[in-house]
N, C-alpha and C positions, 0 to 999 in steps of 0.2 A: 241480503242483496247478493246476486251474484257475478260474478267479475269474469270477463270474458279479456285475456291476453293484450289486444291491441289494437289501435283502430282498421274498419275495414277499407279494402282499397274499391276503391270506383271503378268501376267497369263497362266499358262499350262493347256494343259488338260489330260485324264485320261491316256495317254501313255508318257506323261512328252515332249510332242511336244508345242511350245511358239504358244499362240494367241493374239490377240490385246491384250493390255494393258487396263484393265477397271475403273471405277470409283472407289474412294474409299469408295463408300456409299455402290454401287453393292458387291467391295470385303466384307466390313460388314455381308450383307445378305448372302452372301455364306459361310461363316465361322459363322457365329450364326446357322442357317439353317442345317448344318453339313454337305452340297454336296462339300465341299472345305477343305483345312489341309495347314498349312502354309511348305515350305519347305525350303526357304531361308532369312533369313535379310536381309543380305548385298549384293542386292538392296531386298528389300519386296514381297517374291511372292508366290502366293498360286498356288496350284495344285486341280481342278476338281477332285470328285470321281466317274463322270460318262461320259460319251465319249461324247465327243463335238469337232465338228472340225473348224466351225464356218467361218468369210467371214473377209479376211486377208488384209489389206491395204497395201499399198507402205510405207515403215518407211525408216528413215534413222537414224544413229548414228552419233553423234558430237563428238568429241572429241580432247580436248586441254590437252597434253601432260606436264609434268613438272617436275620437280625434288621437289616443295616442295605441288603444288597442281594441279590434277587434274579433269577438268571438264567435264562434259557428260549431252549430250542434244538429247533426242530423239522425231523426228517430225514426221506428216505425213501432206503432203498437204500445208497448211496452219497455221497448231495446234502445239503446243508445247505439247507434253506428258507428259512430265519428265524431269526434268532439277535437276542434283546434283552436287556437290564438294566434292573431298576424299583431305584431308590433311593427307602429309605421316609424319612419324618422322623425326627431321633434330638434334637429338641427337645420331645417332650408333655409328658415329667415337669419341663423346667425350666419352662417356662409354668404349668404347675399348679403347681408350689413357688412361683410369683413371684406366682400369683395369691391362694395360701393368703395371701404374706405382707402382699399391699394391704390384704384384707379384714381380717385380724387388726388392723391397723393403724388402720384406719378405726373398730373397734371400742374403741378406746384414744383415740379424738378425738371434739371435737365433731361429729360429721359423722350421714351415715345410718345407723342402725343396723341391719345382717344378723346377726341372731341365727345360730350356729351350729349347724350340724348333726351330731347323733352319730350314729353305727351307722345310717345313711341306706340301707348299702349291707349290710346283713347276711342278709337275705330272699338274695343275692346267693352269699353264702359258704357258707351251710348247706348246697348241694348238690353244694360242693366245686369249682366247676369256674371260683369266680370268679378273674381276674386284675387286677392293676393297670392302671389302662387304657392305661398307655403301653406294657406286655407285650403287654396286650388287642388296641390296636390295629394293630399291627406280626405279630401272631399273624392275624386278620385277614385282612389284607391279605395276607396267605402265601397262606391257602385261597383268597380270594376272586381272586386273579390266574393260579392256575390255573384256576381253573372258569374263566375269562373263554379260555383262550388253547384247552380244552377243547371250550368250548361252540362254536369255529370250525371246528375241526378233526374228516376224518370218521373215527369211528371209532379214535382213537391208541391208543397203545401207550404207557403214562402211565411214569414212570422218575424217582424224587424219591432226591436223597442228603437224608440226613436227618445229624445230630448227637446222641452220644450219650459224655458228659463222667464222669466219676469226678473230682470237685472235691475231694475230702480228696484222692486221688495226687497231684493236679497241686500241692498248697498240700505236703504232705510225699509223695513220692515210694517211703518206705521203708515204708508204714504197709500195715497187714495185722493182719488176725482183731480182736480185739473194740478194738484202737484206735479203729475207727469210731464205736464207742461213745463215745470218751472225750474227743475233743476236745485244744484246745491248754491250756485253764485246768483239766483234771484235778488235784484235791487244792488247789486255791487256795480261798477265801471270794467273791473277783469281783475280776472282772478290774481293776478300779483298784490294787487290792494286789498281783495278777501283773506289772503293769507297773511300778509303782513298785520293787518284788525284781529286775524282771529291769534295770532301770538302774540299780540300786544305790541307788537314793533320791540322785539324782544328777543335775541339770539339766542336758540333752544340748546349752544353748546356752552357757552362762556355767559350767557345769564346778561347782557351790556344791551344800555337801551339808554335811550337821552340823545344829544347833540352831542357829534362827534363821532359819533357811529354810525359806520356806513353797512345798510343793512342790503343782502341782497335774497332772492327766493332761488330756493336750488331744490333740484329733484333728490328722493332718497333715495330712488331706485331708477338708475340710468334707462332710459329710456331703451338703451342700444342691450340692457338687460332684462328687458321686459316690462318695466316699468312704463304709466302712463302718464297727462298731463292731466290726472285728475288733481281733486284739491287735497285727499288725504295721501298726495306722493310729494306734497310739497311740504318747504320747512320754512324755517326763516335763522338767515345766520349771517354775522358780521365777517366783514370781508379777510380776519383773522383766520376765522376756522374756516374757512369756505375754503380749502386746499384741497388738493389731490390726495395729501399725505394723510389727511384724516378720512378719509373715503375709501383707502385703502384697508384689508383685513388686520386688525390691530390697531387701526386710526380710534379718533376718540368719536365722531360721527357714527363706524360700524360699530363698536359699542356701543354706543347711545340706542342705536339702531335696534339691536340685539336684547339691549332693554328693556325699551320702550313700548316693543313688538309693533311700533305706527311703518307699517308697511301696509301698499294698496293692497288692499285686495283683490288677489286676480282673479278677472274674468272671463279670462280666453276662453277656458273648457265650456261656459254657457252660452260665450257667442258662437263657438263652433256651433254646437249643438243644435244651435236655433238657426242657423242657416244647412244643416245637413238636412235638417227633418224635410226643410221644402225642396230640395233636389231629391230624395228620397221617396218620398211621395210624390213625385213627377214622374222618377225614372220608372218606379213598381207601383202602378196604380193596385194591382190587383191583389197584392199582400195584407197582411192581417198587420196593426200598427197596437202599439199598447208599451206605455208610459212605466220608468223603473217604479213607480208605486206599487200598481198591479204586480211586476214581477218579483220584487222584493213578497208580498203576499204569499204566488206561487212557489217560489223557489223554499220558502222558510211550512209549506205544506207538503212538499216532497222532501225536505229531509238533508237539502244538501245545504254543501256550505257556500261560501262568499266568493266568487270567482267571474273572472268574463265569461271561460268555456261552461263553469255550471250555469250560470243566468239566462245563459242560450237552449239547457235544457227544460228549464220552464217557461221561457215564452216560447217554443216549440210546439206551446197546449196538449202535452203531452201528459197525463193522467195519473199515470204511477211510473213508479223506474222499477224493474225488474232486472234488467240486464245493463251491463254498461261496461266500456273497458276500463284496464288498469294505465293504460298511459293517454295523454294528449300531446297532440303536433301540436309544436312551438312555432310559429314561422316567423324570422325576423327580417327586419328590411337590412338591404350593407351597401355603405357607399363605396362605388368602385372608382369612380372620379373624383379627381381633383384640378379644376380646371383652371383654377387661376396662375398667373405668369410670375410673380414674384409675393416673396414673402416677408412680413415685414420688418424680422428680426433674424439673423442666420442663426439655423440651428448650431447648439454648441457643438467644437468639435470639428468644422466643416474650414479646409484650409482654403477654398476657393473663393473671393469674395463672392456675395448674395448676387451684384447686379451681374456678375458676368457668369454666374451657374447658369451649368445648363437645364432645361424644361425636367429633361429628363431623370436625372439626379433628386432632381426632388419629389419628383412622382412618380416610382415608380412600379408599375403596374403589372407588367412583365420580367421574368428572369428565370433565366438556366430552364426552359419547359413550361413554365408554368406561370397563370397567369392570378391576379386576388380573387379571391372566392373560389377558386376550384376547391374540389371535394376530391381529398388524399387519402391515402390510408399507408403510417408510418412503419415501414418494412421493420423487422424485429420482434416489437412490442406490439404489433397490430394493432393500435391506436387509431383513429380517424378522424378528420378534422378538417378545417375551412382555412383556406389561406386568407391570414389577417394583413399581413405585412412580409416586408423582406430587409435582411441583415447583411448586410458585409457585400452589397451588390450581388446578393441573389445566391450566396454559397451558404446562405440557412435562411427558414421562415418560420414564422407566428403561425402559429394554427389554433384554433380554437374549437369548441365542440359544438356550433352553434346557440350554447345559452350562455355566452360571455364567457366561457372559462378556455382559458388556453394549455393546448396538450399539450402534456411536462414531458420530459424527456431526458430521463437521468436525472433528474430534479430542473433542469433549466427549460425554461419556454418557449425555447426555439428548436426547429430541428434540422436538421443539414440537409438539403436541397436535394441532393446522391440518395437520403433512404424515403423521400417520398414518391410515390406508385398512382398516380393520375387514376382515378376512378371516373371523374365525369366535369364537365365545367357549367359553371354556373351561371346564373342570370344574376341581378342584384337581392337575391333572395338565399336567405339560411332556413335549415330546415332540423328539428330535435326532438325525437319523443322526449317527454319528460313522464314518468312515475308518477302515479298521483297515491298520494300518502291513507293507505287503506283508515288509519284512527280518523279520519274527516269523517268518518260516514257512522261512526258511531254513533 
């Protein structure tokens, strides 16, 4: 197989219409030269400043759908173009749990009062189509990173695996005909009494049952952790154990926990999935759809290994691989906000009390030039990197290299404010070739 440097870059010409995708040596010359002006990152594409219409090949688009990473593979022929990975944020719903719980909080104190808001969002649900916004956003972001890789490319041949889950099988395996109907608490009064029967009224930490023991049902897995109110997240335990302190890492609960391995089994990944496929096939009627069975087939026929960006080159319908590059774009999501007004514990260290900091102190965003996510490159050692954070009120910062790793700097992880050199400023998006490790293909 032959290995061709690195991915190509996307290319328009002078009335913003997509042509082949070119080399990255070629895009150089046309932006040094100045017949070219870059007009998007997120994928990398330049714009001709003089009219070219050029000779257009058959492409097609890959694309592996998901809730926590997205992949996309673009071919023609035999050739791999472009091969990338988006990782989206899988922190929205804990941020809005933490921000419910400030505000609740503030409400219960002297402080400012935010009246609560009910049914805010119901105008929203009546037409059925509203999601949670952490579903919402991540749904999103699906469509909206195809259109983007769409709108470069001419004319593709579009190719999405989609997901599509039976959640009662995968929870019982044996279930059929009107079980569906009937659930795990069939013929109970509610579930507190199902669980209590099915441990015998029996505390699952300290073993105590009979009169005198007051038993109560408590979740294993905090709800506000992801845990749900199904019945294999409940327990049953005397009002003894049922503390905080055993719930904590080293409590006798997380033990037991850790034991026992009776944790729900989550289901988010298949509920995503099964609410993406119908927004997907809404948005791109005219795309080619086919299930990870199928592609696990293709992929394990072509020769490649286990990955989002390779999976993308077999539902592609692409035939053989011939050509393909040595690296793939990493793209990652980065939070640049922080919008809530008070925190609920002062970080150590901080001589001002919590309620009287100010906004800014604790978020901050901007200092000395330079704002989170720009893209620097460290004067000296010619290092490059993403502002993660800021030190000492902005007289050093975090950098990292877009795939989590932060640029060292003498051995330390920060760099002083004075030797970073502004290359470009960012949206809430990272971007990384990564290597891809030639023994895979063996």
């Amino acid at each position: 197989m032959k290995h061709e440097n690195a991915n190509r870059v996307f290319l328009l010409n002078k009335d913003g219409k997509p042509l082949m995708p070119c080399r990255p040596r070629k895009a150089r010359q046309l932006l040094k030269s100045g017949k070219a002006f870059v007009v998007k990152k997120y994928p990398f594409t330049i714009q001709l400043k003089y009219g070219s219409y050029g000779y257009k090949q058959k492409v097609s688009l890959g694309v592996d759908t998901g809730q926590r990473h997205i992949g996309f593979a673009v071919v023609s022929q035999d050739k791999v173009l472009h091969q990338s990975e988006v990782e989206l944020r899988q922190d929205v719903h804990t941020n809005l749990y933490t921000r419910k719980i400030y505000r609740r909080g503030r409400r219960n104190r002297k402080t400012r009062y935010r009246q609560a808001r009910f049914l805010n969002r119901v105008h929203g649900k009546r037409d059925g189509l509203w999601l949670p916004p952490s579903v919402k956003s991540k749904v999103s972001h699906n469509i909206a990173w195809i259109k983007r890789y769409l709108a470069v490319l001419p004319n593709p041949d579009l190719h999405i695996e989609v997901g599509k889950f039976d959640m009662a099988k995968m929870v019982n395996p044996d279930i059929s005909g009107k079980q569906y109907q009937e659930g795990s608490l069939k013929d109970w009064k509610n579930y507190e009494y199902y669980v209590l029967a099915r441990d015998e009224y029996t505390c699952q930490l300290c073993h105590k049952h009979g009169e005198g023991v007051k038993l109560v049902v408590h979740h294993i897995v905090y709800r506000s952790q992801g845990g749900t109110d199904r019945v294999d997240n409940l327990i049953t335990l005397c009002t003894n154990c049922h503390t905080t302190k055993n719930h904590q890492p080293g409590g006798k609960l997380y033990k037991w926990m850790k034991a026992k391995k009776k944790v729900t089994k989550q289901l988010k990944g298949a509920t995503f999935m099964n609410i993406l496929r119908k927004r997907i096939m809404t948005t791109f009627p005219e795309a080619s759809f086919q299930y990870g069975s199928q592609t696990y087939v293709d992929r394990k026929n072509l020769l490649l290994p286990k990955g989002h960006f390779m999976d993308t080159i077999a539902i592609s319908g692409i035939k053989s691989v011939g050509q393909m590059p040595e690296t793939v774009t990493m793209i990652s999501q980065f939070r640049k906000k922080k919008r809530s007004l008070h925190e609920a514990t002062a970080r150590k260290g901080r001589k001002q009390p919590n309620t009287s900091s100010k906004r800014n102190e604790k978020n901050t965003k901007y200092a000395r030039g330079l704002w989170l996510n720009d893209y620097v490159r460290v004067i000296g050692n010619n290092a490059k990197g993403y502002v993660k954070g800021f030190k000492s009120n902005g007289y050093s910062v975090y950098l990292t290299d877009g795939l989590g790793n932060y640029v060292l700097n003498d051995g330390r992880n920060y760099v002083n404010s004075k030797q970073c050199q502004l290359i470009t400023h960012n949206s809430s998006w990272q971007k990384a070739e990564q290597m891809l490790l030639l023994y895979e293909f063996k």
